[in-house]
N, C-alpha and C positions, 0 to 999 in steps of 0.2 A: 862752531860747526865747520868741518874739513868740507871744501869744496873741490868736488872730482870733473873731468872732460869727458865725457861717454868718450869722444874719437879716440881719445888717449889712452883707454883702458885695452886692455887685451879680454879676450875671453876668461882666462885664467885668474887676471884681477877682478873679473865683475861679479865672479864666482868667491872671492877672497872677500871681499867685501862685504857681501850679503849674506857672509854666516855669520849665526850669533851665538855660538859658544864660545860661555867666558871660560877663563883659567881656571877656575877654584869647579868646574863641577866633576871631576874625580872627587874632590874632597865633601862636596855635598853629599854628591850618592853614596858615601863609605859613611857621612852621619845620618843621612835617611836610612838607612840599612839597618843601623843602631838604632832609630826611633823603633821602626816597624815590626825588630825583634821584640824591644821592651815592650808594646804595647801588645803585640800578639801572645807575651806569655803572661806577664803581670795585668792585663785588661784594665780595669778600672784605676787604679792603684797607677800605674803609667799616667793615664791624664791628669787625674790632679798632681799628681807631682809634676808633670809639664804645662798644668796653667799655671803653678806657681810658679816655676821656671821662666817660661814663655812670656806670657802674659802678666805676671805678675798679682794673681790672683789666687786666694784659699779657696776655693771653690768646698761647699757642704755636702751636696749632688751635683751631674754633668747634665741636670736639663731644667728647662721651665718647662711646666703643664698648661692647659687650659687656660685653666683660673688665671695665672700668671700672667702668660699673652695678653690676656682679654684686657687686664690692671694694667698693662705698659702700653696697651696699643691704645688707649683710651689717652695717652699723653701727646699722641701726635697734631703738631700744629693744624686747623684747618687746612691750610694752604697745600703743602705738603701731602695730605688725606686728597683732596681733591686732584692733588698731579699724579698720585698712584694709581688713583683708580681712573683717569684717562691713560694711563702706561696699562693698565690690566687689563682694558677693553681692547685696547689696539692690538694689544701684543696677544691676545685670546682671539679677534676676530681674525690675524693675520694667520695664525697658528690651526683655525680651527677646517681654516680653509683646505689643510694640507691632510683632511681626514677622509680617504678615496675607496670607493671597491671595485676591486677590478675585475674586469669582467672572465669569464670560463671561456676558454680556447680550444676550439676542436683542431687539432694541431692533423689530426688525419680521421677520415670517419669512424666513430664509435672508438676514438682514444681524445678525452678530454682532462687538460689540465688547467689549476687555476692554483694562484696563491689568495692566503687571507691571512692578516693580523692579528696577531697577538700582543697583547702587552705584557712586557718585563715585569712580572709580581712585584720586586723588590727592588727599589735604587736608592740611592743617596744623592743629597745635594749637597755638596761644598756649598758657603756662601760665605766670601772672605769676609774678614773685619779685623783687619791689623790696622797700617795707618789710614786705611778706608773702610767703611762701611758699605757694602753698595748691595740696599735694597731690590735694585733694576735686577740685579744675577737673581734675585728668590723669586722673581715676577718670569724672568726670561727660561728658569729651569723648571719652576713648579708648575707653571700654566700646562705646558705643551705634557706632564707627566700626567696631571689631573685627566686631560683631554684625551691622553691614551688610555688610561684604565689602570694604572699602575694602581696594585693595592698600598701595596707599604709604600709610605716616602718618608724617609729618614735626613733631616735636614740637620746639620752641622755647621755653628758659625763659631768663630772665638768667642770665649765671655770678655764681656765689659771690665771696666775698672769698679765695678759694682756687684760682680758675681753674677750679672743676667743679661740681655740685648738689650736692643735698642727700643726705642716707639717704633722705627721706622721700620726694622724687622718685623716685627711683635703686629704688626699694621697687616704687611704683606700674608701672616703668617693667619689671619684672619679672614682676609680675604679670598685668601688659598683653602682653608679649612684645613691645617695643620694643626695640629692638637699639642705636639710638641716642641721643641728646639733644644739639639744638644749643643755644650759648651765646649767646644772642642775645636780647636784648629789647626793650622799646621798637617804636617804629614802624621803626625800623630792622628786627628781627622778620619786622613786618607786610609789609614792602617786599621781604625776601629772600626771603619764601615765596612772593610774587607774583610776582616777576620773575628769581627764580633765584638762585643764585651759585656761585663752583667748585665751592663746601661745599656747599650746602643745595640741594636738588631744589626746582625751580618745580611748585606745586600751583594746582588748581582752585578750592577753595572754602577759606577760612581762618575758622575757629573761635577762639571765649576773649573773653573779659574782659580789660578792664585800665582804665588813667589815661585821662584826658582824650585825651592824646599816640596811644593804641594806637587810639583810637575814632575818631579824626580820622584816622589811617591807613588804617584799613579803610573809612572812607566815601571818600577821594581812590581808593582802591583799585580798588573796588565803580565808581566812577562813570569810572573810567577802561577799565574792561570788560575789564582785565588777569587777574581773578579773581570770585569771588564772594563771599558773607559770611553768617557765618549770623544775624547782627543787629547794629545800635546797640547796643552795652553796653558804658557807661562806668562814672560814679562809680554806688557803689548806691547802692541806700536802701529803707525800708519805711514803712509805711504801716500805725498801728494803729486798728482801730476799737475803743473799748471803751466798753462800759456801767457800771453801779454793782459788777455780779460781779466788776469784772475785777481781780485783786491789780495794786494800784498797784508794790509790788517787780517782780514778772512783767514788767510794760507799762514800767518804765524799765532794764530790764535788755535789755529787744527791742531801746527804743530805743537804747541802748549798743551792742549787739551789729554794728548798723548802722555806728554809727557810729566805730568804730576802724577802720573798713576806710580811712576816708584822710578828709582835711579837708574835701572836697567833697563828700563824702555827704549824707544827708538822712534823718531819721527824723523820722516826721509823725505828731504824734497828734492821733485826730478823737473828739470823747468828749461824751456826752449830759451828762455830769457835770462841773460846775466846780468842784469839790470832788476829784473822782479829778484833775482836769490839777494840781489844784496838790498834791495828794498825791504823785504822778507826780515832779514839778517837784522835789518832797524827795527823793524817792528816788532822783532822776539825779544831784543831788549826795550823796548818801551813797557810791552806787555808784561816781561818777566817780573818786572821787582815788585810789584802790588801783590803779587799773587801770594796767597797765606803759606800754600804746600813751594814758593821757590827754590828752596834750598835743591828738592828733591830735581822740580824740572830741569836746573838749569843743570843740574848733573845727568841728568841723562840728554839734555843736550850737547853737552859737552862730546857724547857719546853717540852719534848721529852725525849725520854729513848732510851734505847736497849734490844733485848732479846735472852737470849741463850739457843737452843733447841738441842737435841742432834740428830736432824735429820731434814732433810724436807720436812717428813710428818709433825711433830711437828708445823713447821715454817707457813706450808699453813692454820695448823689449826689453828691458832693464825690471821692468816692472814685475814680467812672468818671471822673471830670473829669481828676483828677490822673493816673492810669492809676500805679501803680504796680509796681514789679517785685515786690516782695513784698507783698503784705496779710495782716493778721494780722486774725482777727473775735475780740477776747477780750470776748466776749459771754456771755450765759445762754443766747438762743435765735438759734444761729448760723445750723440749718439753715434757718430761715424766709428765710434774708437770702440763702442762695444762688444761686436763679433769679434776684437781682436784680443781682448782680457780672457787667458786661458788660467792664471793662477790668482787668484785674490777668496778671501775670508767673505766680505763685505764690500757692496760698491756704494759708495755716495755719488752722485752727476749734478753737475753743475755746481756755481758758486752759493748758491742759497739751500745748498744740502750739506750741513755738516754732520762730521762724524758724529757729533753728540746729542743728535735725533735719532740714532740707531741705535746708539746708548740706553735711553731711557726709554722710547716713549711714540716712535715711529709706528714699530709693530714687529720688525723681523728681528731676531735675535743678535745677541751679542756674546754668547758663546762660541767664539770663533780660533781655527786653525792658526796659532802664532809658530815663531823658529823657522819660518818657510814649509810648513808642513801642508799648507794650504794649496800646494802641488798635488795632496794625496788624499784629504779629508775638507768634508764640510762643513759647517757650522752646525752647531745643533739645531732640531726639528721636531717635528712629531713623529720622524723615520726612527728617530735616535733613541728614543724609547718603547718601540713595537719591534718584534722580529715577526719575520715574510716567511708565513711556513706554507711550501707548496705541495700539493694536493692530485692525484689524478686517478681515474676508474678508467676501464677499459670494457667495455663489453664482445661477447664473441666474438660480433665481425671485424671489431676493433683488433683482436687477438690476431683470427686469422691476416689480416690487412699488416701488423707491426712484427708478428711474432718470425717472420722468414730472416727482416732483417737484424733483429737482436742474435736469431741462432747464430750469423753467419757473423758478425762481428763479435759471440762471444767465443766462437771458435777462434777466429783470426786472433785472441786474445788467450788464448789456449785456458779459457775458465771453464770447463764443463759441465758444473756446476747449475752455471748461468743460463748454457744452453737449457739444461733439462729443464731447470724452472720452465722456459717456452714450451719445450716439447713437450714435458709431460700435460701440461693444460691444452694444447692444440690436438691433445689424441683422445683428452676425455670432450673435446667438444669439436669432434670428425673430425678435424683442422683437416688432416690427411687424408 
């Protein structure tokens, strides 16, 4: 890891720094392009010819049923069964929390407006499974969809080296009352949830994480007005601040945690102390070489820096800069620094909150803003699946009371159209 001097930077390098676009993604989005034709014309016939490609698999059909799930989920370890269904409750009673009606506003006498919720019929769930499997994304997508009212939910993971998922899917997928699972990954995936195929139902809005490949799909997607998305999130990464308190073990095991998700990640440490970064620094290689995925972290290590501020104020401003999906404050005194966190995905506080409670099993999601996007979008919710459609009535004296100043601004607008709408209603009820 490149160790940086916040004083030494300019504005201009702090900005250089904290972008994460690689070189090759002209070349990805020019082969994304290419999947999402092939699959939008050739439909089914596209996929399996891209799990055998991809994945490496003949695929017979692109889904398990019921029966199926029911037969793989029945292989999950107790242990395992037991830590799901404390992640389903938490992340359901976190979630369920966020189901509100708001109240009707009489904004002027006898003109009352209110909004109310609807749920998106129709969505998809990406839920990767290349060199990971991660059950926690079908817990952290399917909960909050079930809880809005979504009718259809169309879930999509890669197949196995066996032509089907996993237990640990097949578990969640049970738990959720999903009847199906398609075998599909990749932006291929992302392409047959947008544009349909024999197999797989065309949806509205398409959810998940994944590679570089799946993030680039969903923006061609998004920008093609085919569908909708619920954010940019690609490679992760995190973002730690720590002070002198903070266990150097603690703060390189974060950084780690980040980073076995895949070589293009990023785990950034911002520290008042150059003493903890290189303390830190030992303990990413102590930890490193045990770890089964190291080949992966240490290359995205390699790919990640550190930065030394001499405070942190310093550290947070660095921090909104970078806009991170995860931050971690392993600080003494976190709560002071909160009103000052304006860009981040997720916060962890303190040193006995790590990021991989938020992962699995906490309660709040981990569909979160990566790329720095987390300046402009939130992580996913129960918002992210309902759209706010709003509502108002007006009664006469209400008319009389609004309708002078609609005239006068739709004239000032030269619409007269707009006027007459007021007028002709304010003459059939005396207004005048």
């Amino acid at each position: 890891m490149k160790i940086y001097s916040y004083t030494n930077l300019s504005k201009q390098n702090i900005e250089d720094i904290c972008l994460r676009t690689l070189e090759d993604d002209a070349a990805i989005a020019e082969r994304v392009g290419q999947i999402i034709n092939q699959v939008k014309t050739t439909g089914d016939q596209a996929l399996l010819d891209y799990a055998g490609q991809f994945d490496g698999v003949q695929l017979e059909r692109l889904f398990i049923d019921e029966q199926e799930i029911e037969t793989i989920a029945a292989e999950i370890p107790e242990d395992a069964r037991e830590a799901i269904e404390t992640a389903y409750a938490n992340i359901r009673k976190f979630h369920a929390a966020q189901l509100k009606t708001e109240d009707k506003v009489e904004t002027m006498p006898g003109v009352t407006c209110w909004r109310e919720s609807r749920p998106i019929s129709r969505v998809g769930l990406y839920i990767p499974g290349g060199s990971a499997v991660l059950p926690s994304t079908f817990l952290m997508l399917g909960i909050p969809a079930i809880l809005a009212g979504c009718e259809e939910i169309v879930v999509c993971s890669p197949p196995q080296k066996d032509g089907k998922t996993n237990c640990y899917l097949a578990y969640c997928a049970r738990l959720l009352g999903v009847k199906k699972i398609y075998l599909a990954g990749g932006a291929q995936a992302i392409a047959a949830m947008a544009y349909g195929t024999e197999s797989i139902p065309q949806v509205y809005k398409i959810f998940g994480p994944g590679n570089r490949y799946v993030t680039q799909a969903k923006q061609q997607i998004l920008a093609s007005g085919i569908a909708a998305i619920d954010m940019p999130a690609g490679p992760s990464e995190v973002l730690v601040i720590a002070d002198r308190s903070a266990s150097p073990a603690f703060v390189a095991a974060d950084l780690l945690a980040q980073a076995e998700h895949g070589s293009d990640s990023q785990s950034i440490l911002v520290s008042t102390s150059t003493q903890l970064i290189a303390e830190v620094m030992q303990e990413i290689d102590k930890q490193l070489q045990p770890l089964p995925r190291a080949t992966v972290a240490a290359a995205a290590i390699a790919n990640s820096y550190a930065v030394h501020c001499e405070n942190l104020q310093q550290a947070i401003a660095f921090s909104n800069v970078y806009a991170p999906e995860h931050l971690i404050l392993a600080t003494e005194d976190f709560e002071a620094l909160i009103p000052q966190i304006s860009n981040a995905g997720s916060v962890f506080l303190g040193n006995l909150t790590p990021e991989s409670a938020g992962d699995y099993a906490s309660g709040t999601n981990h569909t979160l803003p990566t790329s720095g996007f987390a300046k402009a979008y939130s992580g996913v919710s129960m918002d992210s699946f309902l759209k706010k459609i709003t509502f108002q009535h007006i009664t006469p004296s209400g008319l009389k009371a609004i309708g002078p100043a609609v005239e006068i601004l739709a004239t000032a607008e030269g619409l007269q159209a707009h006027k007459n709408a007021i007028t002709i209603r304010l003459k059939s009820t005396d207004g005048y």
